[in-house]
N, C-alpha and C positions, 0 to 999 in steps of 0.2 A: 534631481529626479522628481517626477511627479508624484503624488500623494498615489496610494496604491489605491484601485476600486474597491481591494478586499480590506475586510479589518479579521484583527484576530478574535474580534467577536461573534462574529459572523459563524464560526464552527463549534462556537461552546454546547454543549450539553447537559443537562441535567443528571448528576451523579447518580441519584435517587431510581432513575427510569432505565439505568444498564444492568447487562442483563451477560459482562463481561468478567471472566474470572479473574479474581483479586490478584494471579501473578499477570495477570494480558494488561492492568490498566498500568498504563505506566503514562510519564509525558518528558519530553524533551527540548532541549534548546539547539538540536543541531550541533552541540559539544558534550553535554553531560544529558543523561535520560534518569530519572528517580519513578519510584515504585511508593507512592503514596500509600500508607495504612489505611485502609477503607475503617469506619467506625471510631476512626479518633481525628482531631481536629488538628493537630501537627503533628501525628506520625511519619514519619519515612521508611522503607525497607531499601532494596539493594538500588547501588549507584554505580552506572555503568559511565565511564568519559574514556573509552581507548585512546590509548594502552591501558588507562585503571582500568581495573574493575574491583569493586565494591560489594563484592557478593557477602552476604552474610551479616551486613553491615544493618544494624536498627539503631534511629530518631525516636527517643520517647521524650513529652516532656512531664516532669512533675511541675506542678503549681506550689506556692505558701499564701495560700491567701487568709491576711490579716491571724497569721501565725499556725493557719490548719494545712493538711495537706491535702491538696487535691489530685488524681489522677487524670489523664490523659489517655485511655484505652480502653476498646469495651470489654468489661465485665458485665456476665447474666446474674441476674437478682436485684433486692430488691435496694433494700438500707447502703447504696456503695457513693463512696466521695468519689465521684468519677462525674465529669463532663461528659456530657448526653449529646453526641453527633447529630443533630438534624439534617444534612445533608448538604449538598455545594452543587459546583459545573465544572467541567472539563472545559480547556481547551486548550490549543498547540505549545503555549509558550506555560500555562500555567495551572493548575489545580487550586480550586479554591473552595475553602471547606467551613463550616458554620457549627456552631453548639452552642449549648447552655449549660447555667451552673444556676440548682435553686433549690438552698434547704436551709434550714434552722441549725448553727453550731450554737454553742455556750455563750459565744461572744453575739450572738446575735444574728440576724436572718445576711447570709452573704448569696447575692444572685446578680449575676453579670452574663454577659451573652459575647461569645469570641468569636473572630472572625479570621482565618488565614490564608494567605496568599505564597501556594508552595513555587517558587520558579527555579530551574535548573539553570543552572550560570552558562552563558554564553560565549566567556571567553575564560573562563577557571574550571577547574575539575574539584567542580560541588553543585550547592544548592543553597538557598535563599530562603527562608520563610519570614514574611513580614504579617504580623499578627496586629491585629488591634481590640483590644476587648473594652466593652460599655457597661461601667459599674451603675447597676438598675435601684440600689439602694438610695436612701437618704442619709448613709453613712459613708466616712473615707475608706476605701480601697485598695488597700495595701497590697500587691503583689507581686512575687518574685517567681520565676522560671529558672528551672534548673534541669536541664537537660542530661536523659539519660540515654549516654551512649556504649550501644554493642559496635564494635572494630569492625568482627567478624574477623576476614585475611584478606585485606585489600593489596594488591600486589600491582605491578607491573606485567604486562603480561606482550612478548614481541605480537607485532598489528598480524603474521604472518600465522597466527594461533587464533584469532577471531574470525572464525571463521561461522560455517550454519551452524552449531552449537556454540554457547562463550565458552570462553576460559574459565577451569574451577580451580583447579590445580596449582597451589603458587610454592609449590615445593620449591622449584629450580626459578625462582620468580625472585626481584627485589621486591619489600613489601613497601607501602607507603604508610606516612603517618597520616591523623585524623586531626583534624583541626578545628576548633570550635572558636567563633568572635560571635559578641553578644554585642547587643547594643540596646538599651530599655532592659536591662532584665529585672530591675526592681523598680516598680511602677506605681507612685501615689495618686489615685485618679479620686478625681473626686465625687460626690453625690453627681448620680446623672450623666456624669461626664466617661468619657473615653479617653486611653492612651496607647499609643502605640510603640513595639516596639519591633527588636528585628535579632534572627539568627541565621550563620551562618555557618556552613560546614565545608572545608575544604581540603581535600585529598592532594598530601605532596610532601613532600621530605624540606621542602625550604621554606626561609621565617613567612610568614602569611601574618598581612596587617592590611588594613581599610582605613588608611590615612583621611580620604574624604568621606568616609563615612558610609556605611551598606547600604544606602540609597543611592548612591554613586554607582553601585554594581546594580541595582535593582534598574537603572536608568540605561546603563549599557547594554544590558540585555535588552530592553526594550527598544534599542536604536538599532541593534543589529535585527531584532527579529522584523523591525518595519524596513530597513532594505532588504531584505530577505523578500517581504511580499512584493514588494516592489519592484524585484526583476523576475522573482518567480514563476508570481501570478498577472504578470501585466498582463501576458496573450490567452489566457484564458478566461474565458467569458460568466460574468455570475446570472446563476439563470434564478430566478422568480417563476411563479406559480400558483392556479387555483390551488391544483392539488397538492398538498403538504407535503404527503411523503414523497412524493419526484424531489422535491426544492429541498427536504429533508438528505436524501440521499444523495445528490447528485453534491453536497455540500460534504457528508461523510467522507465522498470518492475523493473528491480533491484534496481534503486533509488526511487521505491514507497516504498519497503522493507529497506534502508537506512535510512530515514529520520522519519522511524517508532520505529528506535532505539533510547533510552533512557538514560544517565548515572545520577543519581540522588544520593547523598549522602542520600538524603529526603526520597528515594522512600524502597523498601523493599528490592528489587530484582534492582541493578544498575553492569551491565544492564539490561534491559528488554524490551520488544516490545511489544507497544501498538497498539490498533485499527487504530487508526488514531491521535490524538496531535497535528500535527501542529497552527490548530486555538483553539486549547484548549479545544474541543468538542473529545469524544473518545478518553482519557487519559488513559482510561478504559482497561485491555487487556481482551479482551471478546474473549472466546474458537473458535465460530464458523469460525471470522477473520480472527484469528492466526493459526491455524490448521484447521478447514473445508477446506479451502484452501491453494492451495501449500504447505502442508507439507515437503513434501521434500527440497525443498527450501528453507525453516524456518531452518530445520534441517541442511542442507548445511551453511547457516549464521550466526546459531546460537549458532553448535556447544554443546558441553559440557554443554554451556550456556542456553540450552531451555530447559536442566536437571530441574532445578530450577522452571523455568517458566510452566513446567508438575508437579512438585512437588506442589506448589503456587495452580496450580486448585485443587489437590488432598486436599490440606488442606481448601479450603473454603468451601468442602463439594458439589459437582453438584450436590447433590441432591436437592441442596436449589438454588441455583446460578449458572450466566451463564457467568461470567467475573468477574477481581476481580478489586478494586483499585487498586492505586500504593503502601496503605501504607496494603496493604494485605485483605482489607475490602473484601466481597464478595459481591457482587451488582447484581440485577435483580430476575431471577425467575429460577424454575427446566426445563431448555427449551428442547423445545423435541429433537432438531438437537444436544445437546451436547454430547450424548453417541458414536456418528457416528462421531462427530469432534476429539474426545476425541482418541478413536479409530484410527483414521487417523492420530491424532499426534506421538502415543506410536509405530505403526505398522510403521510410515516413520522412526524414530530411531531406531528403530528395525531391517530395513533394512541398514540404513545405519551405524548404529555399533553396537548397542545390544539389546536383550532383558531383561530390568530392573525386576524385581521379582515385586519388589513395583509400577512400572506402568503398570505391566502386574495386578497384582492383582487388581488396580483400575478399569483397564478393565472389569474385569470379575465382581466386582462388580457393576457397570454401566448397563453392556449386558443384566445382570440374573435380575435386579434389575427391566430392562424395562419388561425382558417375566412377571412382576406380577403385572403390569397394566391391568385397565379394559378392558377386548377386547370382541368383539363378533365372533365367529367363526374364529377364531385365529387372528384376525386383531385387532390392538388396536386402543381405542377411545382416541387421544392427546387432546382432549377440543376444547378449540375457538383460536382465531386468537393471543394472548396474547403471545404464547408459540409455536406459528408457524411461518408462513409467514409474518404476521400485516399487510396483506393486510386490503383496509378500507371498503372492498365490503365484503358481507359471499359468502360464497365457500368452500375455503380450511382450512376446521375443521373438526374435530373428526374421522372417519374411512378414514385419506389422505393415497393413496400410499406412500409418503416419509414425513416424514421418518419411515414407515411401512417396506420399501424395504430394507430401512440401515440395520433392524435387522439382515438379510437376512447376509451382507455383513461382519459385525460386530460377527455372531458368527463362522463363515467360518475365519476370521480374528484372532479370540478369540482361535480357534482349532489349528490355523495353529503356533499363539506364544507358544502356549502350548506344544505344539509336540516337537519344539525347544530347552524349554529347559526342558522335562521330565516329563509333565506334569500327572496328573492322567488317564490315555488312555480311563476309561469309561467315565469318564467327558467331554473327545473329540469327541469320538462318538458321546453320547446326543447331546452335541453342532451340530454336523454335522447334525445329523438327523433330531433337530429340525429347522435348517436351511433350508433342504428340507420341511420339514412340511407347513413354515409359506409361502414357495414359492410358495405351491401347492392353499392355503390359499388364499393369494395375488391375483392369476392370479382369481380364481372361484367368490370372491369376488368382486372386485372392477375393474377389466378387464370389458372395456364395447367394445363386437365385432365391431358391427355396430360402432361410434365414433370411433374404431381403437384409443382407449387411457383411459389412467386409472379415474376412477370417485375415488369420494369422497363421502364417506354416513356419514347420521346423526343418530345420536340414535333412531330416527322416521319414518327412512327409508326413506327420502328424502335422493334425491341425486343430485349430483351437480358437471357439466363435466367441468374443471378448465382445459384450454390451457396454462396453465403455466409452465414457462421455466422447474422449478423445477422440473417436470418428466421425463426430459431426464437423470435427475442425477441415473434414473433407472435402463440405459443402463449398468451400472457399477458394477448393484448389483449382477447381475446373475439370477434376478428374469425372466424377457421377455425370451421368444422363439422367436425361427430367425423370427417367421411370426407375433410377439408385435412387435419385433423392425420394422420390414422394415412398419410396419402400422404407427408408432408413428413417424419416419422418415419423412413419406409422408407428416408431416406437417412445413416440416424445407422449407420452401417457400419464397418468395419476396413477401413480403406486409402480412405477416402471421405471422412470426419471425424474417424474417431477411428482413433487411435496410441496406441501404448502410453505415452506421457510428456503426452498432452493431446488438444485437438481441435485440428484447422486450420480458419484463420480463413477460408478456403476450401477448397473441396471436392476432393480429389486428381482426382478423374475430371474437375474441368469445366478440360477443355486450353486452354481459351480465356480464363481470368482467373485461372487457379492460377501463384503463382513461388511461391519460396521464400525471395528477399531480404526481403521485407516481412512480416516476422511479422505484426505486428500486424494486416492487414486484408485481405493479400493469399495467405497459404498457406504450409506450414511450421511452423506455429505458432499466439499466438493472443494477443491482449490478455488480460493474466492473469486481469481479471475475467470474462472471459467464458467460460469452461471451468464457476465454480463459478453463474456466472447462469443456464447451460445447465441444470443441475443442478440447482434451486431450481425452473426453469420446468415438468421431469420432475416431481418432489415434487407440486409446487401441479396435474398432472394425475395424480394419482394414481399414476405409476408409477415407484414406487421402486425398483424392478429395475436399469430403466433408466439411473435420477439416479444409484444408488449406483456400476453401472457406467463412467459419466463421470467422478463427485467422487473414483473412488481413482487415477484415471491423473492426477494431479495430486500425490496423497500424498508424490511423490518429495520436491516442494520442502519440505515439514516436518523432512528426514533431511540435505538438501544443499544450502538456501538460508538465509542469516540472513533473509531477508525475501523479500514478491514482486516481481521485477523488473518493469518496466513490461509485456514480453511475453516469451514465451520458448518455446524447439522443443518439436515437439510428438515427434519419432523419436528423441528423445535428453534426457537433463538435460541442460539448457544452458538460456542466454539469450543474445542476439546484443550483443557487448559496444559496438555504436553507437548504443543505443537509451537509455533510462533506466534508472538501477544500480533503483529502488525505486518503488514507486504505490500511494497511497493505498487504489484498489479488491480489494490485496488481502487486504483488511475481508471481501470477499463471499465467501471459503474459509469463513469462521466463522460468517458471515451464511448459509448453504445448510447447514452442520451447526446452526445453531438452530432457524433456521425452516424446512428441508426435512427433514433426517434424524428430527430432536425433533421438527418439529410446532409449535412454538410463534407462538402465532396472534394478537396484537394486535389489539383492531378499535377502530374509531371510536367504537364505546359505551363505551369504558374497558374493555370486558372483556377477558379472556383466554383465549383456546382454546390445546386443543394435540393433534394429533393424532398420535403416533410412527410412523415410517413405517421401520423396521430393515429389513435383510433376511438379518441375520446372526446368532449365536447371542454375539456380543460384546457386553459389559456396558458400557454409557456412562453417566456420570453427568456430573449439570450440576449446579454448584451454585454456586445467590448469582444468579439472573436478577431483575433489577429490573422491576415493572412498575406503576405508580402507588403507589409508597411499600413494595408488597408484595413481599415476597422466596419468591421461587419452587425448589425443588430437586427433580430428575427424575432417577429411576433407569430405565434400560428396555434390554429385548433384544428380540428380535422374538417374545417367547414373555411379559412379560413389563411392568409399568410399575407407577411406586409417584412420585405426589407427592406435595409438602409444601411447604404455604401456612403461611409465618408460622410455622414450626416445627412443624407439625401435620400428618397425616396426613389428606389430601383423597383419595384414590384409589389403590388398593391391585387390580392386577386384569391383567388382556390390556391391549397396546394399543387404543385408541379412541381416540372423538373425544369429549373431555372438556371442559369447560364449568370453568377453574379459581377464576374469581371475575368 
């Protein structure tokens, strides 16, 4: 294989500059994720490797330096033998953290300066810390590490129980033991000099020994996480930048999408991309995460490999379930967004290399399967909040626009793979027509003029006008006329949706279903993918003013997050530390700077468009985009565009709308 364009330094961050709460920072190897102690220099909290889990579970270390004792955690005040954190960087495979030691004992002035290297093991259920500390004296340096461990109840837990919350419970659980190998733990270092040594901890009930030595495991991981980049990130393009925070973020987006990857001998499908994992909470790979958003993206990383993962849904049945385990289980409920996500996933591989028989066929049973739900006057009744939004207020239940409008997009989608490859032509028509049918439906029904935005009716005829972000996802379907959208538009406002740190996932003015506890669907905030889909939806109608004005009240998290948290405030950096530390969807930051800011335009004939939509005098380059075998690189400002196909110069000129192969 070839050397990968990405490194994994390329995503580090500065510890010091997040602004992410101490249970969200977590890092993983794709086998085992750990909860680094912020403020100490080799602390750890809980270890998640399913089936373990490792909850409760604390890494202290004590020091004996030159026969005193020193601690390892912060304590406030002033006189304390405690190592003083100065700070580290994040990144995918490893935390790495820095401190000092400088006082006057008895025996004389001891000051030395440590450095560690926390990694989660890559093919064992634990973690690593390789330490090195530089004795600052003109005296010998005697020291010893002795590691204080809490158990907590590490247990086994069936993959069929990690589900969106982890496992706590290991009552009816086997428990595992804890396992500790040293190696350097009593360390003579001398004037000036440094020494290095190494621990490790390993979750398992059988003998656990490092014959070749803990660098031997520190090495392994490092070969697996570089094939990892390697087929991960080949078709995904690394873009550069005047402007920081683009080049910032769009590096954030990719690593919310890395650290969502999986290798598990355990799991069904190794690899696989879940929800979110890192804290052990969305193990799960639920449909709307993984493809509701950034599809294409998914597809660009997933490669060959998201065959399996479309396959995996096929088999759990959506008519029952909305995500599956790891060990194949199907979990949840028949959710109404999964036909539309489901859809979104088969139609991005579709574009980007084929269309499958047996995922088109799922398609189509999905699509047809929703036109035989309840509906009234062609609109369907989806139920209550259970199988929609889960907003905690009522509102958006039973006759909502979307995913009413998805049908809409989904059988235009359904027509368009069928045509492709041969389908039955009168089956494509119906499809078409009844797509216009259900649009005509749509607008007469639940269009409210006056409001200038779509209501929601109950089987009682009560209605109920929901400011929620989710009907811009409209804009996309084909349902709005030019004079729905520029109405629905007029509410994209300062102190209405948009904040300086994001959008809210409801509308500050609507008093009747806006709080602030529930980021995610009820106001304050927003599902992280849904700020850069708003974004992507602006793009794809042409107005980039707009989109660009959305995608950079985002830009924070590129400068203060190692990754995207599941959802997060929209008046403040932050995320609400009860929700998930990371999510899969935020792939769609990077997906809305390829194909909204660039332009770049997949279709179902194999070819490639791309249209640059800048609005700034900032020089973006992309380079290494994969598209049927072809490597693609795009230089552009808003004044300004230059590709090259296959190392060659295809178009040299202004932005447009170009035609690349």
């Amino acid at each position: 294989m070839a050397q990968s364009r990405w490194q994994l330094t390329d995503f580090a961050i500065d510890l010091n500059r997040l602004v992410t709460p101490p249970n969200h920072l977590w890092v993983g190897s794709g086998y085992t994720s750990v909860n680094p102690v912020l403020n100490s220099v080799l602390g750890v909290g809980d270890v998640m490797s399913p089936p373990v889990s490792g909850h409760g579970f604390k890494f202290e270390a004590l020091f004996i330096a030159n026969g005193d004792t020193i601690r390892d955690h912060f304590v406030w005040g002033g006189k304390v033998r405690n190592i003083l954190y100065t700070g580290g960087q994040w990144q995918p495979d490893r935390v790495i953290r820095r401190g000092t030691y400088h006082r006057m004992h008895a025996g004389g002035l001891l000051s030395f300066e440590i450095r560690s290297y926390l990694i989660p093991l890559a093919n064992r259920a634990g973690f690593l810390i390789h330490y090195e500390v530089k004795n600052r004296t003109a005296a010998p340096l005697n020291l010893a590490m002795i590691p204080l461990i809490t158990s907590g109840k590490p247990a086994v837990y069936p993959l069929k129980e990690w589900g969106f919350m982890p496992p706590a419970d290991p009552r009816n659980n086997d428990t595992v033991k804890v396992n500790v190998i040293q190696e350097g733990q009593r360390l003579n270092i001398a004037p000036q000099q440094s020494g290095t040594a190494y621990a490790a901890v390993v979750f398992g009930n059988d003998a656990v020994s490092a014959p070749g030595g803990l660098q031997a495991w520190e090495k392994q991981t490092a070969t697996i996480w570089q094939k990892r980049l390697e087929w991960a990130l080949k078709n995904i393009p690394v873009l550069t930048s005047d402007n920081a925070a683009l080049e910032s973020y769009y590096k954030r987006s990719v690593a919310s999408g890395l650290v969502c990857i999986w290798e598990k001998p355990d799991f069904k499908l190794h690899p696989t991309l879940v929800t979110s994992g890192l804290d052990g909470g969305g193990m799960n790979t639920y449909l709307w995460d993984v493809a509701g958003y950034a599809p294409g993206l998914v597809s660009l990383m997933m490669g060959n490999k998201l065959l399996d993962i479309a396959r995996t849904m096929t088999d759990i049945d959506l008519e029952k379930y909305y995500a599956f385990a790891q060990d194949g289980t199907g979990l949840g409920v028949r959710y109404a967004y999964s036909t539309a996500a489901f859809t979104s996933l088969v139609y991005a591989i579709a574009c980007q290399d084929s269309v499958y028989p047996d995922l088109f066929a799922q398609v189509k049973k999905l699509v047809l399967s929703d036109e035989k739900r309840p509906m009234i006057n062609g609109v369907i009744d989806y139920g209550d909040q259970h199988n929609l939004l889960e907003m905690r207020g009522m509102g958006w239940e039973h006759m909502v626009p979307s995913p009413n409008a998805e049908r809409v997009w989904c059988l235009r989608r359904l027509a368009d793979m069928g045509e492709k490859i041969g389908y039955d032509k009168t089956s494509i028509q119906e499809w078409r027509k009844k797509a216009d049918v259900i649009t005509a439906d749509i607008r007469k029904a639940l269009w409210d003029e006056k409001a200038g935005w779509f209501v929601c009716k109950y089987p009682d005829g009560h209605k109920e006008t929901v400011f929620s972000i989710q009907v811009f996802d409209i804009l996309r379907t084909g349902v709005c006329t030019p004079a729905m959208e520029k109405k629905m538009l007029e509410q994209l406002e300062e102190e209405k949706f948009l904040f300086p740190y994001g959008v809210s996932s409801v509308s500050k003015a609507d008093s009747i279903h806006y709080e602030v506890t529930d980021t995610d669907w009820s106001g304050g905030g927003a599902y992280s993918g849904d700020l850069p889909q708003l974004a992507l939806d602006l793009y794809e109608k042409r107005l980039p003013a707009k989109a660009w004005d959305v995608l950079k009240r985002q830009f924070w998290i590129g400068q203060q997050l190692p990754y995207f948290p599941q959802e997060h405030f929209c008046d403040r950096p932050g995320s609400p530390a009860y929700k998930r530390a990371n999510v899969v969807s935020g792939l769609m930051g990077a997906a809305t700077v390829l194909y909204g800011t660039a332009g770049l335009d997949p279709r179902l004939d194999g070819s490639l468009w791309i249209h640059p939509q800048p609005v700034t005098n900032d020089k973006v380059k992309i380079k290494g985009f994969v598209h049927r075998k072809h490597v693609v690189d795009v230089e552009f400002s808003d004044s300004f565009c230059k590709i090259i196909l296959d190392g060659k110069v295809k178009y040299q000129g202004k932005p447009a709308t170009i035609k690349i192969f």
